[in-house]
C-alpha positions in Angstrom: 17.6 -9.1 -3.8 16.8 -8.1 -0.6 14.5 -5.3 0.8 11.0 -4.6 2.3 7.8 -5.9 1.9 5.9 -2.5 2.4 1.5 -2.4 3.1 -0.2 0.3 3.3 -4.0 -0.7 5.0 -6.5 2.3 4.2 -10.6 1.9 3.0 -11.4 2.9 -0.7 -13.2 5.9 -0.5 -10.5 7.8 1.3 -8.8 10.7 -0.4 -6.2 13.3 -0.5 -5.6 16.3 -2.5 -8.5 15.0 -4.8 -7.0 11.8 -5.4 -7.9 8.4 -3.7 -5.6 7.5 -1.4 -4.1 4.3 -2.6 -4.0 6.4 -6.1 -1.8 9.3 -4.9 0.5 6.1 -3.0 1.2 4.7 -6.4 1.7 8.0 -8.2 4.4 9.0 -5.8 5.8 5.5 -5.8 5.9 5.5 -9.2 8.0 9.6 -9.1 10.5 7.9 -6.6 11.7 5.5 -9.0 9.5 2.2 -7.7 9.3 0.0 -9.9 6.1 -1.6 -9.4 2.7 -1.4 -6.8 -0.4 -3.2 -5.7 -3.9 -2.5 -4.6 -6.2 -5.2 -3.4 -9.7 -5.1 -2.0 -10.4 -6.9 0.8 -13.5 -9.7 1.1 -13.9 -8.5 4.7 -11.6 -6.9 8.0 -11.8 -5.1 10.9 -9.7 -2.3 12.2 -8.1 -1.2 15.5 -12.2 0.0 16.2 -13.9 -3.1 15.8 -15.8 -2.4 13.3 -16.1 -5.7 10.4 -16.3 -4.2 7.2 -17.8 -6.4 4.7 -18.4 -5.8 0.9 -21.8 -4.2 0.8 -23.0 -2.4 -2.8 -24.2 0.5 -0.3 -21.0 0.6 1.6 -18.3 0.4 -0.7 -16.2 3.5 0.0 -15.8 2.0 3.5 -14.5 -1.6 2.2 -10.8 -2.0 3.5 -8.0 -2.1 1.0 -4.2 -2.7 0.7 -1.4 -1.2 -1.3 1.7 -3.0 -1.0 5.2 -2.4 -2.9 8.3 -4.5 -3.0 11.3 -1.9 -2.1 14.7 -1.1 -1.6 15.7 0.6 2.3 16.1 3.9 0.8 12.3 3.2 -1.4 10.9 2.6 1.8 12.5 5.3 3.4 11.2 8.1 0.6 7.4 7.0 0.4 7.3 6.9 4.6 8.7 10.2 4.0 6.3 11.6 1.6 3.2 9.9 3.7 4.9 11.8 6.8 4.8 15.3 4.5 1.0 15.2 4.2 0.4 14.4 7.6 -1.7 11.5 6.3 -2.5 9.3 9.2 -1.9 5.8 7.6 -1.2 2.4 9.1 1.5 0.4 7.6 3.8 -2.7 7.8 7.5 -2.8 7.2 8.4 -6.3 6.7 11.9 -7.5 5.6 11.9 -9.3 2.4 13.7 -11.5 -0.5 12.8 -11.0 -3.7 13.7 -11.8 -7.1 12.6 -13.6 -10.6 12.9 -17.2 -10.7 14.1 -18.1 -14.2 14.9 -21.7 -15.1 16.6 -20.4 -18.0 19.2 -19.2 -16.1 20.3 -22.4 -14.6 
């Protein structure tokens, strides 16, 4: 199958409408039919400011983390679309992808 490899970069603590922000991403992939999501914390990274952002107990709301999804055009499409809706300021990665199960049954 091929699609997108689609990455959301944001920082824990963010939130909207009362929800963390990598939450309310997989919530509405999950209402537009996507089958499946991924959050990850990052060790350490730095943004288009400079700043490093390192895993600190103090500082954890700030530590940077990625969503990513595995999508059709159209999936892609829809959850750009609902991120434009809110006006939610997000930086992202569209990359073109192949994807699929490897099953050594099936050969």
């Amino acid at each position: 199958m091929t699609g997108y490899h689609l990455r959301f970069y944001t920082v824990v603590g963010r939130r909207l409408q009362h929800a963390l922000v990598y939450e309310w991403l997989l919530e509405q992939a999950m209402k537009i039919g996507i089958p499946g999501g991924s959050v990850f914390r990052a060790i350490a990274g730095y943004g288009r400011h400079g700043r490093l952002h390192e895993q600190h107990f103090f500082e954890l709301a700030q530590e940077p983390i990625l969503v990513e999804f595995l999508v059709s055009a159209e999936q892609a499409d829809a959850l750009l679309a609902l991120v434009r809706k809110e006006d939610l300021a997000l930086f992202y990665a569209k990359v073109p992808a192949e994807f699929g199960i490897v099953d050594s049954a099936a050969t």
